[in-house]
C-alpha positions as CSV (number, residue, x, y, z in Angstrom):
1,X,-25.3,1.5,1.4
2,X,-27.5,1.4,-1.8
3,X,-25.2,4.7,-3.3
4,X,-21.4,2.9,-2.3
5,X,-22.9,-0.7,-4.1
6,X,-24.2,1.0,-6.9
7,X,-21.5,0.2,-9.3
8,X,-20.3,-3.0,-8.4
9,X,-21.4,-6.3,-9.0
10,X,-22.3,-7.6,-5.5
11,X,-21.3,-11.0,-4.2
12,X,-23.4,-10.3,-0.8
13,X,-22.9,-8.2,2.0
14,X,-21.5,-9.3,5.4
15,X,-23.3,-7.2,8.1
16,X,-21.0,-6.6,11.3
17,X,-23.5,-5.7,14.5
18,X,-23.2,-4.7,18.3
19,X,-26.0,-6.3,20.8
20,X,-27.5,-9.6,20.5
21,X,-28.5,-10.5,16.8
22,X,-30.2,-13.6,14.9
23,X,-28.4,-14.6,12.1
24,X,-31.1,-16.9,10.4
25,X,-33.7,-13.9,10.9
26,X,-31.3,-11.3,10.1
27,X,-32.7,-9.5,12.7
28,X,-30.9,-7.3,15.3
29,X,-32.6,-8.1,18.6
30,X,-31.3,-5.9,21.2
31,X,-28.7,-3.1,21.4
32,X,-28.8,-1.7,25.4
33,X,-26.5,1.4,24.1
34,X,-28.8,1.8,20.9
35,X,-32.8,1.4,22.0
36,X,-33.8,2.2,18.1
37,X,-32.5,-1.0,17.1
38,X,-34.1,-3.3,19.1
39,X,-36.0,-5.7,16.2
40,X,-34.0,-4.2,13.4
41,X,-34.6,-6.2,10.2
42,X,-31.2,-5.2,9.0
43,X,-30.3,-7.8,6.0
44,X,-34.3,-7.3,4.7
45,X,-34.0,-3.4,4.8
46,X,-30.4,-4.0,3.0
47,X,-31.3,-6.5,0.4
48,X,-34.3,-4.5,-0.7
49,X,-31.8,-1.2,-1.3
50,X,-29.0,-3.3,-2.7
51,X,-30.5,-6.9,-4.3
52,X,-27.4,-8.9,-2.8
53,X,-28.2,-11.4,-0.7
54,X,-27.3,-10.3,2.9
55,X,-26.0,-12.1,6.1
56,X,-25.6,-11.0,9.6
57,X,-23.7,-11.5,13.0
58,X,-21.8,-10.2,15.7
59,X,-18.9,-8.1,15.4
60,X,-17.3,-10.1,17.7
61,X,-17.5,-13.3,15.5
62,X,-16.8,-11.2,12.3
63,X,-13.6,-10.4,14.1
64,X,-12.9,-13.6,14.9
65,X,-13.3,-14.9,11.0
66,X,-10.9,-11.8,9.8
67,X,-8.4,-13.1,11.9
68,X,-9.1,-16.5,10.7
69,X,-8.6,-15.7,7.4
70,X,-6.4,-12.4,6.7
71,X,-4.4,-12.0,10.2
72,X,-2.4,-13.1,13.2
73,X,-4.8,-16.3,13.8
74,X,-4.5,-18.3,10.2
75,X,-3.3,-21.8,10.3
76,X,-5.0,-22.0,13.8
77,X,-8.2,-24.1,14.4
78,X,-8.3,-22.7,18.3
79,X,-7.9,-19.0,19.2
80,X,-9.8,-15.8,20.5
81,X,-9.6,-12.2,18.7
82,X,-10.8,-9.5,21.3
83,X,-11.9,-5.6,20.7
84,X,-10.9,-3.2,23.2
85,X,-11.6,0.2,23.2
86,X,-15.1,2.1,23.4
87,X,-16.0,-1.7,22.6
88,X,-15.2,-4.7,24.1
89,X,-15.7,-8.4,23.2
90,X,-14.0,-11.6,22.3
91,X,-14.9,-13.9,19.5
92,X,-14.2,-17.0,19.9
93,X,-12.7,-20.1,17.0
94,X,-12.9,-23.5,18.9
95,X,-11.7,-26.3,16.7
96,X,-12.3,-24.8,13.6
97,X,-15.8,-23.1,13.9
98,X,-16.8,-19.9,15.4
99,X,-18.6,-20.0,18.4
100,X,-21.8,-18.8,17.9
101,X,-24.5,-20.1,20.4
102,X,-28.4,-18.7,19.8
103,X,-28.6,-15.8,22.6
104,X,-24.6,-15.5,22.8
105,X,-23.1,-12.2,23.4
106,X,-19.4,-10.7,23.2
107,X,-18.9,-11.5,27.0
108,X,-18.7,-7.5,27.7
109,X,-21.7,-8.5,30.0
110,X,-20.0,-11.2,31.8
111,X,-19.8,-10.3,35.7
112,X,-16.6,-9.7,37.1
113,X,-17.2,-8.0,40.4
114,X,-20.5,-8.6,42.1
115,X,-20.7,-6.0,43.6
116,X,-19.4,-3.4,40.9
117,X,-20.9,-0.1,39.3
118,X,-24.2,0.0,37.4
119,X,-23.6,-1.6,34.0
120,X,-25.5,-0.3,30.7
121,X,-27.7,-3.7,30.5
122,X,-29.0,-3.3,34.1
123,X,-26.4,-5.5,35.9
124,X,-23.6,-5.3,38.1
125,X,-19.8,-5.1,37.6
126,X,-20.1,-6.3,33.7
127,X,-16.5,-6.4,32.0
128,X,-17.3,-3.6,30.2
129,X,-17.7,-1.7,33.3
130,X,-14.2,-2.0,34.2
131,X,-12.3,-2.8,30.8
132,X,-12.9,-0.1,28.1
133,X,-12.0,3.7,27.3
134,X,-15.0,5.3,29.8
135,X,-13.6,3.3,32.8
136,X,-10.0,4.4,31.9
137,X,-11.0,8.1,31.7
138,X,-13.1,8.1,34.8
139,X,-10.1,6.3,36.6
140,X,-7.1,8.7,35.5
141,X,-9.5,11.7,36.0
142,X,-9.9,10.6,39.6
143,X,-5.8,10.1,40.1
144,X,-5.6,14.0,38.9
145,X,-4.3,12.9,35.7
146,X,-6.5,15.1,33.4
147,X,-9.7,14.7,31.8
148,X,-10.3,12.7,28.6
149,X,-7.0,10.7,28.8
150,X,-6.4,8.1,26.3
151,X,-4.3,5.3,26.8
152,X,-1.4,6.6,24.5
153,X,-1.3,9.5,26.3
154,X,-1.0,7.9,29.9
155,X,1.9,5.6,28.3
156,X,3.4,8.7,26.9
157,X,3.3,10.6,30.3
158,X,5.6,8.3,31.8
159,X,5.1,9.2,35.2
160,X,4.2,6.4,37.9
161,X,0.4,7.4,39.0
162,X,0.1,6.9,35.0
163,X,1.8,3.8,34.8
164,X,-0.1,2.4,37.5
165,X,-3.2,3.6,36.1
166,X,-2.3,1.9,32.7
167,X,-1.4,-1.4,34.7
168,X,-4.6,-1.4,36.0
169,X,-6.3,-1.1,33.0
170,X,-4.6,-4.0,31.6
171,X,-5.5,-6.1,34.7
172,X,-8.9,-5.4,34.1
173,X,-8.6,-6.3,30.3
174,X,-7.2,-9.7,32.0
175,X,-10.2,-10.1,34.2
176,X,-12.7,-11.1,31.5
177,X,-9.6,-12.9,29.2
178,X,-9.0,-15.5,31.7
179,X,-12.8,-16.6,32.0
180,X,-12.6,-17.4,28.6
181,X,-9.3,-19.1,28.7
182,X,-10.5,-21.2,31.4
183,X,-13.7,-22.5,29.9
184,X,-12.4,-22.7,26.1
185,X,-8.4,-22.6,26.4
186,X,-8.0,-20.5,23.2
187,X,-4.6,-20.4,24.3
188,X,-3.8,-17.2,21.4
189,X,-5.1,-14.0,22.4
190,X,-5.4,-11.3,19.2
191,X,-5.9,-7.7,20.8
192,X,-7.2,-4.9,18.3
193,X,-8.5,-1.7,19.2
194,X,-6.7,0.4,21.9
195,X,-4.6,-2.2,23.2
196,X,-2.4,-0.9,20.2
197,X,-1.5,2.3,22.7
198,X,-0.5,0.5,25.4
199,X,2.7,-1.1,23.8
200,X,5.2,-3.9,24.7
201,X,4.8,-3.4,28.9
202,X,0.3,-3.4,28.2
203,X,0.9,-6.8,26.6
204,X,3.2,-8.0,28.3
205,X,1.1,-7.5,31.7
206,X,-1.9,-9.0,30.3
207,X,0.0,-12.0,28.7
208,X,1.2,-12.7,32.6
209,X,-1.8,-12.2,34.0
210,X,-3.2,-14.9,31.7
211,X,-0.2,-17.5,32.4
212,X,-0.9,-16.7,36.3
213,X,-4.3,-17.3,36.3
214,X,-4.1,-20.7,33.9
215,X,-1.0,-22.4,34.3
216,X,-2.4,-26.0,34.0
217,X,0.5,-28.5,33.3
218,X,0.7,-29.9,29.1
219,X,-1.7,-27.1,28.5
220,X,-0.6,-24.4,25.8
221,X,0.9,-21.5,27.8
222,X,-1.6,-18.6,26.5
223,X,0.1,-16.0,24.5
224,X,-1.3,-12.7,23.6
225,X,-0.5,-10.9,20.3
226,X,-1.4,-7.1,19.3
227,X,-2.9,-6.4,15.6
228,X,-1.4,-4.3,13.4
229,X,-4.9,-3.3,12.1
230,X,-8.0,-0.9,12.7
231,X,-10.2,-3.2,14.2
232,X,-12.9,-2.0,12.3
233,X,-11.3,-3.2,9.3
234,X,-10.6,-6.8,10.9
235,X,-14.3,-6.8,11.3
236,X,-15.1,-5.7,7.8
237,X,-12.6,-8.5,6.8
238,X,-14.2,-10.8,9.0
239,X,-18.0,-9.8,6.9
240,X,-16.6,-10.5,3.9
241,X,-15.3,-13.8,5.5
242,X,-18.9,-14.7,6.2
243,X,-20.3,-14.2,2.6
244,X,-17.4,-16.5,0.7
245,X,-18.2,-19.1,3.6
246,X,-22.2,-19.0,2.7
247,X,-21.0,-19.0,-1.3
């Protein structure tokens, strides 16, 4: 980090993290996937290597703010921006501001089946059990479909054991989107990540899951829309987002 801002004249840094983090502390406070960083002081350890003034939060919320500001959700004061992939979570604008509780996570942890698999944190049948890339490679690795399958692939294949597999997956995706639409009615959905493999028939089924699940009369009809970019790079959008709003 010190080496990339060398040369630059630095604003401040925007610090995009995983787990549960304390912005006013700067500290990251618990990773379950990454032990090492429990109590990370990550915007002390970078201010002393860089001088710039550092700020932290969730990736989640970073998304959220890169939408906000360079994507699908500007002009909006109401909408959700979700990662899928190897991660999954959903930041959420509400009237304007980020939602960003003391203690809140992505809702990757949020229990969807009670009596589910075994979940990183401890719990079971979290979201994230049933919604990103190791769930979809264990599942199409059980149907005989191969090993390592990625979501492009099973579109590609085209067969219907794949299609159904994929259908499933986007189902799943749906599971944890409609608890959020029910208790914050974002009503725009922005997917990143590897919902960009799945094309029009992925959306499409999550969108109608969504509408099935919500359908509550002069509410807006939910909608879901696919970026165009890496969703790292919504994030990284989304830090830089976070240092112009503290300048």
């Amino acid at each position: 980090a010190a080496g990339v801002f060398a040369a630059q004249e630095v604003q401040g840094i925007g610090v995009a993290a995983a787990g549960l983090v304390d912005p006013l502390t700067g500290l990251i406070l618990e990773v379950n996937d990454v032990p090492a960083l429990h109590g990370y002081p990550v915007t002390e350890r970078l201010g002393a290597l860089t001088g710039a003034g550092v700020h932290l939060e969730h990736r989640a919320r970073l998304q959220v703010l890169g939408d906000r500001w360079f994507g699908a959700g500007r002009g909006r004061r109401t909408f959700a921006s979700v990662s899928t992939g190897e991660v999954l979570g959903v930041g959420v604008l509400y009237d304007g501001e980020v939602m960003a509780p003391p203690g809140g996570r992505s809702g990757a942890h949020m229990t969807v089946s009670a009596s589910g698999e075994r979940c990183t944190c401890g719990n079971r049948g979290c979201w994230k059990t049933l919604a990103t890339t190791g769930w979809l490679r264990s599942r199409a690795r059980a149907a005989g479909l191969g090993e390592a399958m990625s979501l492009a692939e099973l579109v590609r294949g085209g067969d219907a054991l794949a299609g159904r597999v994929v259908e499933e997956y986007a189902h799943n995706l749906a599971l944890g989107l409609v608890n959020v639409q029910q208790l914050f009615a974002p009503g725009l959905f922005i997917l990143h990540g590897e919902a960009r493999e799945g094309g029009e028939r992925f959306r499409t089924v999550v969108e109608e899951r969504l509408r099935d699940a919500v359908a509550f009369a002069g509410a807006e009809q939910p909608r879901v829309l696919v970026g165009t970019a890496a969703v790292d790079d919504v994030a990284l959008l989304g830090g830089a987002g976070l240092v112009l709003s503290h300048l």
